[in-house]
NUMIGU-736364 format. One record per residue: x, y, z of N, C-alpha, C in turn; residue in one letter. Coordinates in pm, whole numbers. Layout:
       nx       ny       nz      cax      cay      caz       cx       cy       cz   type
        X        Y        Z        X        Y        Z        X        Y        Z      a
...
***
This chain:
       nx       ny       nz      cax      cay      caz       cx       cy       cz   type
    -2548     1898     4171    -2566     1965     4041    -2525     1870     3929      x
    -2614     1887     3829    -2620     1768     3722    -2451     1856     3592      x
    -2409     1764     3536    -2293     1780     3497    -2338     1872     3373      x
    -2239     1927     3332    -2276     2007     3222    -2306     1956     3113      x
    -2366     1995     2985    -2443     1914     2924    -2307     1948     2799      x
    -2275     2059     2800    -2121     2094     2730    -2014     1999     2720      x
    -1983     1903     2830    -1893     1805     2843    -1956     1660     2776      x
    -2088     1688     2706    -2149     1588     2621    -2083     1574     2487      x
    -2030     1703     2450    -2003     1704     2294    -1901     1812     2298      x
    -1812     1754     2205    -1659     1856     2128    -1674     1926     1971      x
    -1670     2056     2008    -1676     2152     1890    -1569     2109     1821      x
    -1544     2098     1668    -1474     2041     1601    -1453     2162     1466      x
    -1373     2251     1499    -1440     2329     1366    -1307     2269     1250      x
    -1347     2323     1140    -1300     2291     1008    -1341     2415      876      x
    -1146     2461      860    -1208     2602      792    -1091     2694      855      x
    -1123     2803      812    -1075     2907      854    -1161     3026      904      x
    -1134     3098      983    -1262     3172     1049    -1275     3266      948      x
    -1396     3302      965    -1417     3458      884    -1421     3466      732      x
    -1430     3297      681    -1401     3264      563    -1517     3150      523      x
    -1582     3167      354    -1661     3106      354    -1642     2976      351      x
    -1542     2907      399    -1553     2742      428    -1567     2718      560      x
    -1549     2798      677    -1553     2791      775    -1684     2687      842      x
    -1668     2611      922    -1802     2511      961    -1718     2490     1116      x
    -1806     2442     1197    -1799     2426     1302    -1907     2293     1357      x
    -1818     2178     1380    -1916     2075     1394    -1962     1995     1530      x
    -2014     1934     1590    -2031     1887     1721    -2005     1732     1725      x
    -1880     1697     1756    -1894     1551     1820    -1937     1512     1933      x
    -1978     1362     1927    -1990     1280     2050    -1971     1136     2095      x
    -1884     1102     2129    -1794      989     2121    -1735      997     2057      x
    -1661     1086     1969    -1578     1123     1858    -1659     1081     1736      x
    -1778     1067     1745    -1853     1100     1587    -1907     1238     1558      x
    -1931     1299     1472    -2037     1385     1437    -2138     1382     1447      x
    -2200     1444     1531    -2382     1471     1500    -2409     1607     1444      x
    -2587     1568     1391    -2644     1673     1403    -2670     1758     1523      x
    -2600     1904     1483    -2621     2024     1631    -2803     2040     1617      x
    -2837     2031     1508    -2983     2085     1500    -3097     1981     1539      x
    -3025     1812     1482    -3108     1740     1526    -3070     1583     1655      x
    -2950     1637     1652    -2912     1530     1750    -2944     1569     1878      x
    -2878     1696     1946    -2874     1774     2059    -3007     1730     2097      x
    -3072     1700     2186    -3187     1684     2223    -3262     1860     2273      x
    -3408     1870     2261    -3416     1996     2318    -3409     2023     2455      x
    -3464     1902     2552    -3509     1904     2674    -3312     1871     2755      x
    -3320     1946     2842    -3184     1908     2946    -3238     1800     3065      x
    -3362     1796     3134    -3399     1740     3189    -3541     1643     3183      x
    -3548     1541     3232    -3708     1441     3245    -3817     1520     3272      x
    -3784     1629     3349    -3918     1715     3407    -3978     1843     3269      x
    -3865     1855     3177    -3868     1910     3084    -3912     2090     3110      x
    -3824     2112     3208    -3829     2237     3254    -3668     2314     3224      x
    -3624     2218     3186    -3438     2276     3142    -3442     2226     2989      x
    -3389     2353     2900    -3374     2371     2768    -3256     2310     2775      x
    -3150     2287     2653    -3013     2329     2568    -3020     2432     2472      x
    -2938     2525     2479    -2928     2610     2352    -2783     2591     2317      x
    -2799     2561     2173    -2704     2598     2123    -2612     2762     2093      x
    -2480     2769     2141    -2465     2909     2148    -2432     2928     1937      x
    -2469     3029     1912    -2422     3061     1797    -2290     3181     1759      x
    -2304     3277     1863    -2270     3412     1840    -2263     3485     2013      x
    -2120     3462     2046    -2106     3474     2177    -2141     3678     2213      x
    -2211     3673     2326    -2200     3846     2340    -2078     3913     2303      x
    -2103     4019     2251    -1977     4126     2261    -1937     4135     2076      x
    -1953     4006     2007    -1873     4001     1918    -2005     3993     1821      x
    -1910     4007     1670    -2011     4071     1538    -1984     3994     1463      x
    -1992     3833     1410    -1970     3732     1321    -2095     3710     1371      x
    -2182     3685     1238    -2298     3660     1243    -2301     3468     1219      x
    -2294     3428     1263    -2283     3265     1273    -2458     3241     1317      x
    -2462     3076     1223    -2625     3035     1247    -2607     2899     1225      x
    -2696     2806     1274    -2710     2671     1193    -2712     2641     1044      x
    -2657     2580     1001    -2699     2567      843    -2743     2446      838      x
    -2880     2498      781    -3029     2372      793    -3001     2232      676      x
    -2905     2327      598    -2958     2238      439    -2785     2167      473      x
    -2666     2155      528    -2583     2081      531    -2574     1942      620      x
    -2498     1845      570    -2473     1740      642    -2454     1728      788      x
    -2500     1741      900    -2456     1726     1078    -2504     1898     1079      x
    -2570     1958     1035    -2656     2073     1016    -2487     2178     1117      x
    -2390     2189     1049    -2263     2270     1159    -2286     2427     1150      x
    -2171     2451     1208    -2264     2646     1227    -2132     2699     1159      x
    -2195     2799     1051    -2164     2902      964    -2112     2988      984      x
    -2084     3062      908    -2107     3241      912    -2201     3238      823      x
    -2256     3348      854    -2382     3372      701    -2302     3461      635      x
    -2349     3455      486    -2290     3490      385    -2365     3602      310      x
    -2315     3736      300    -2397     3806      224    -2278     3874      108      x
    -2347     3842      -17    -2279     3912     -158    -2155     3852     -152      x
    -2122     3707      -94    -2015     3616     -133    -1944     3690       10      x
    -1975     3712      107    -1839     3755      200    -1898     3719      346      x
    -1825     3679      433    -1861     3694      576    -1972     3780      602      x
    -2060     3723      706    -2132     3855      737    -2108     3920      870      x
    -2069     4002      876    -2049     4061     1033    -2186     4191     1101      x
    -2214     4127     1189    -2308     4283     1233    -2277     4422     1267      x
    -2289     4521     1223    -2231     4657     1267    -2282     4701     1403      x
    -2185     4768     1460    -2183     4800     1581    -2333     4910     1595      x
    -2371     4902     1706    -2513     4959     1702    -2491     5065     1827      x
    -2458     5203     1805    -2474     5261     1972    -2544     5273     2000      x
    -2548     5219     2190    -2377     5252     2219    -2354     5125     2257      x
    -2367     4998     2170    -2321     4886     2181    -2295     4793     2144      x
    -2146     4708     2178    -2073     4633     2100    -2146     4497     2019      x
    -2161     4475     1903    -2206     4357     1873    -2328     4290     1944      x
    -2364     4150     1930    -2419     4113     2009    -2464     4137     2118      x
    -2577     4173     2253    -2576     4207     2391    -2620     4084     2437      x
    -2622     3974     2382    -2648     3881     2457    -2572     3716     2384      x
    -2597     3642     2468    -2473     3501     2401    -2642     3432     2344      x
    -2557     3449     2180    -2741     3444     2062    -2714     3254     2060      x
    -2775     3232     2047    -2818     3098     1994    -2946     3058     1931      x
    -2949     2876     1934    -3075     2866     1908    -3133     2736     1968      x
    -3206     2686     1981    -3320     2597     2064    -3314     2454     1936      x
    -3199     2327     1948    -3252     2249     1894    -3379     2187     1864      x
    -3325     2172     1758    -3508     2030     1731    -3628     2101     1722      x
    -3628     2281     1728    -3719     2350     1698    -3695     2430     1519      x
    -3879     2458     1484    -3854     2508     1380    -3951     2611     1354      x
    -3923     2737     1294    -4031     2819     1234    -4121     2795     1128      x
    -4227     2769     1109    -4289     2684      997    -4336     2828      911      x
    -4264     2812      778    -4355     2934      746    -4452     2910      635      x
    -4509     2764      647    -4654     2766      596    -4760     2835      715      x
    -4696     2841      837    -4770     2848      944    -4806     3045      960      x
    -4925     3065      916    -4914     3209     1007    -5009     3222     1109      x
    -4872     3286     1215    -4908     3292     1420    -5015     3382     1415      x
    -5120     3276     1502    -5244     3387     1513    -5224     3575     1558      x
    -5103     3533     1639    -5075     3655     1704    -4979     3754     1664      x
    -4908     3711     1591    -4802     3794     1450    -4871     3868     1357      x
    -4922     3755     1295    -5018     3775     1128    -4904     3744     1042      x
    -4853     3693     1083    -4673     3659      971    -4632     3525     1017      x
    -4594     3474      892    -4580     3340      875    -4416     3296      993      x
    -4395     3167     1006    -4278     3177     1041    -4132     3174      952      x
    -4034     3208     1029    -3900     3244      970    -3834     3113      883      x
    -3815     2996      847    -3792     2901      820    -3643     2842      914      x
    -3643     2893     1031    -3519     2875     1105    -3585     2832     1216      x
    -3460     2739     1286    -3447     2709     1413    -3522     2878     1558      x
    -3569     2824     1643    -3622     2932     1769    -3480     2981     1781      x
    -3487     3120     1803    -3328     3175     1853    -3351     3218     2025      x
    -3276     3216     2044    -3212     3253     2202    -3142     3327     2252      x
    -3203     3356     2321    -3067     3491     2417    -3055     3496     2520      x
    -2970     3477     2528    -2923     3393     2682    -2852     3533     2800      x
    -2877     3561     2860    -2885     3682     2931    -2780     3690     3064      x
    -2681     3582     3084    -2660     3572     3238    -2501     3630     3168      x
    -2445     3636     3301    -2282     3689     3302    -2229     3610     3253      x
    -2149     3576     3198    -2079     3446     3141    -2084     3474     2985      x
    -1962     3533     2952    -1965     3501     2788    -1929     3361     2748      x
    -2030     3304     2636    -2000     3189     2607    -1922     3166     2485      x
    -1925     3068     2415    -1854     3037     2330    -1915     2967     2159      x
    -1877     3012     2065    -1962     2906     1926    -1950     2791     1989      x
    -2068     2706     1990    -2047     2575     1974    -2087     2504     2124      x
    -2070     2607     2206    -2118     2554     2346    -2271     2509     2349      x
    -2312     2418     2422    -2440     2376     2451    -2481     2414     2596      x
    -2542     2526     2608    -2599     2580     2755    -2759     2519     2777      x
    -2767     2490     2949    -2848     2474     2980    -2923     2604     3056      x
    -3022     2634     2966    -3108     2732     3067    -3286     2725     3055      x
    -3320     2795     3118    -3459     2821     3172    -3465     2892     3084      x
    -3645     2919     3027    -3680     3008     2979    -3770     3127     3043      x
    -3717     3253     3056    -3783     3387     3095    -3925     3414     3018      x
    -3898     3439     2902    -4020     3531     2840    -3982     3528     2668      x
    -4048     3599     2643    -4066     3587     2468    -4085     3741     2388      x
    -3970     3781     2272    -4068     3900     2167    -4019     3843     2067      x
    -4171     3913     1986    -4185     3849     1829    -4135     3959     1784      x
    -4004     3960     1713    -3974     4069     1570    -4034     3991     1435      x
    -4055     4097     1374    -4101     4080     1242    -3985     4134     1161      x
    -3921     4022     1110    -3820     4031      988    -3825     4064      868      x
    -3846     4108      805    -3856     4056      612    -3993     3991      596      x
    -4087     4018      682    -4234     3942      657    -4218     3816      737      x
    -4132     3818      824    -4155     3693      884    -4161     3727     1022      x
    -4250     3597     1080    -4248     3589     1262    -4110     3557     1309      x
    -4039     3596     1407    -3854     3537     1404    -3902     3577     1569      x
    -3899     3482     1653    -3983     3443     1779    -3815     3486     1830      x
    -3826     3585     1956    -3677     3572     2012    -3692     3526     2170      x
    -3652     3365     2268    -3655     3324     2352    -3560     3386     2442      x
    -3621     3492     2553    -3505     3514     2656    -3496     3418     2747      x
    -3361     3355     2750    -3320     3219     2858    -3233     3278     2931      x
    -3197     3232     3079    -3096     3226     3123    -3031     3101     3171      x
    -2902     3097     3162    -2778     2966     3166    -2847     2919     3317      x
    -2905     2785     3389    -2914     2792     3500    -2881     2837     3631      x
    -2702     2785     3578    -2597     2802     3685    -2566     2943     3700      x
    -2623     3071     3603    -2545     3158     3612    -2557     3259     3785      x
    -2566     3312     3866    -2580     3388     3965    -2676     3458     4007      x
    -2742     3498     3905    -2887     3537     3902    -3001     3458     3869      x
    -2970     3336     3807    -3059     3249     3781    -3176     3239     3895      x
    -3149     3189     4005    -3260     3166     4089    -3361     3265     4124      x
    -3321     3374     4060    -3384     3517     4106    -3507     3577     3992      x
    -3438     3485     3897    -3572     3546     3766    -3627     3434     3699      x
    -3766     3430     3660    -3852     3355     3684    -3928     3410     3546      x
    -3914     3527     3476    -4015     3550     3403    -3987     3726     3385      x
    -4048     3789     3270    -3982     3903     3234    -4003     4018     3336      x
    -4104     3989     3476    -4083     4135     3512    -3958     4117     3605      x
    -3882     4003     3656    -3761     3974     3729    -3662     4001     3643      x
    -3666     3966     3517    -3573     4020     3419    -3581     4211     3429      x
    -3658     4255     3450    -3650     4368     3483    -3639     4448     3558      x
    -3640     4380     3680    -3616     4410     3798    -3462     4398     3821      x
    -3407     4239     3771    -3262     4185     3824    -3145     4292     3721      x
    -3187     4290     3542    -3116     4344     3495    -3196     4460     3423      x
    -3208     4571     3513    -3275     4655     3443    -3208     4718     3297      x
    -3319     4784     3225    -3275     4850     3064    -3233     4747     2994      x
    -3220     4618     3021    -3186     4496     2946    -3300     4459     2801      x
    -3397     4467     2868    -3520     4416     2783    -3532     4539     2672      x
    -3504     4688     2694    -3508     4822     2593    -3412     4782     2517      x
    -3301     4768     2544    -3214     4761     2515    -3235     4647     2350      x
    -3294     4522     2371    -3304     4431     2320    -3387     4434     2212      x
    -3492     4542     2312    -3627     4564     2179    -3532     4706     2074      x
    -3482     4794     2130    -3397     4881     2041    -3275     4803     1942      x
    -3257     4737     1988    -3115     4629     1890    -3164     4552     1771      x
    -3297     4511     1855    -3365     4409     1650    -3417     4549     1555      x
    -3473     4641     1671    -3590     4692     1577    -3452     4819     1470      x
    -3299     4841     1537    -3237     4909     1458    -3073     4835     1371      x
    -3102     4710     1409    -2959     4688     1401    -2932     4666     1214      x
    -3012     4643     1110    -3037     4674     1004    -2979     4807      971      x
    -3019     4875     1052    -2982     5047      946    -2913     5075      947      x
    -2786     5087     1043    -2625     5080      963    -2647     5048      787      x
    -2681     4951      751    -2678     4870      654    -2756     4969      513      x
    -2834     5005      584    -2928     5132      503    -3060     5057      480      x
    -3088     4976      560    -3266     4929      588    -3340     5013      638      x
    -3445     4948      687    -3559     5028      740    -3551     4928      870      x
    -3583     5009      996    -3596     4939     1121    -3672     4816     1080      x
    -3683     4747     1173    -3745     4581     1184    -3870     4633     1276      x
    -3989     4583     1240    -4134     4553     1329    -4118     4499     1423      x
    -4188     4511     1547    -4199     4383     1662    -4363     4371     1673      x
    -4377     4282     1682    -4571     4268     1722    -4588     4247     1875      x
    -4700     4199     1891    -4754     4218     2029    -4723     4371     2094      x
    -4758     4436     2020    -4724     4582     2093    -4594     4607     2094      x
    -4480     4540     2042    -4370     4581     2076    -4340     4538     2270      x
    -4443     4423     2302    -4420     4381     2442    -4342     4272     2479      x
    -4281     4233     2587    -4260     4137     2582    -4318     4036     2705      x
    -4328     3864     2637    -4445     3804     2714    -4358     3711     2825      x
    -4447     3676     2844    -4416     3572     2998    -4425     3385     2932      x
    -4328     3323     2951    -4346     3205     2930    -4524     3130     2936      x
    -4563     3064     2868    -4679     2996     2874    -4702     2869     2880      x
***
């Protein structure tokens, strides 16, 4: 088994949590890189193993993201009306249901609109959700496979969500693509499509769209 790709680079944060100076940066050799553009996307030559960057470990409600427009692109909190942003609890479940990240070296183009959306893209990095047992950590770099794909529609935008799982995790060898995801962890995938399309209305929004039927697809 190939070494973890985590023991490549040291989270370095700087800040105080929960506070808008807070940054979180990635060394390697004790320099700084870019998390967004250094990290390579591919884990392997055969280019069948991702890295995701973790952003926002399961369980917990600090909404943390890449920040595109800073120096070594380090991870945030997002900021709404000058304050932390935290996600409200959604029943009947805690924060996050999955360890969120995002897919270096990828981008949502939103000059681009997806034949299959009709909505332009998000201007962000591909996000990830990484599905296996193992809560991870800000700042970790996981290697996983990719399952399957749903498009939410945000604010008028395509916001593509990648279900991965960590290779190593226990179930890995067992799912291959979303109907094994449904089979291995059933109500997982409802669960996921109920969390984008309500996690806004705490807030006093209007649910979020999903396209493709509200389905979700199979790697291509």
């Amino acid at each position: 088994m190939s070494k973890s790709q985590s023991d490549h680079y040291t989270p370095r944060a700087v800040g105080t949590p929960d506070s808008l100076e807070y940054r979180l940066y990635l060394e390697s050799g004790g320099s700084p890189i870019s998390i967004w553009h250094d990290v390579p996307l591919y884990s392997d030559d055969d280019k069948q193993v991702l890295n995701m960057v973790v952003e926002i470990p399961r369980w917990s409600n600090a909404k943390f993201e890449i920040s595109r427009n800073e120096a070594f692109n380090p991870i945030k909190q997002d900021i709404k009306d000058d304050r932390a942003r935290f996600v409200r609890n959604l029943f009947p479940y805690k924060g996050y249901i999955w360890n969120y990240g995002a897919l270096p070296g990828t981008w949502e183009d939103p000059s681009h609109v997806h034949p299959d959306t009709e909505h332009p893209g998000d201007n962000d990095p591909l996000d990830a959700l990484e599905i296996g047992e193992r809560v991870a950590y800000t700042g970790q770099i996981k290697r996983v496979k990719v399952l399957g794909v749903m498009a939410l529609l945000d604010e008028g935008a395509t916001d593509w969500k990648i279900i991965v799982i960590d290779i190593n995790d226990p179930c890995a060898s067992k799912v291959n693509g979303i109907a094994d995801v449904q089979q291995q962890f059933p109500g997982l995938l409802e669960a996921t499509r109920d969390w984008f399309k309500f996690y806004k209305v705490p807030d006093g929004k209007k649910p979020n769209k999903i396209a493709l039927n509200e389905e979700f697809k199979d790697q291509q």
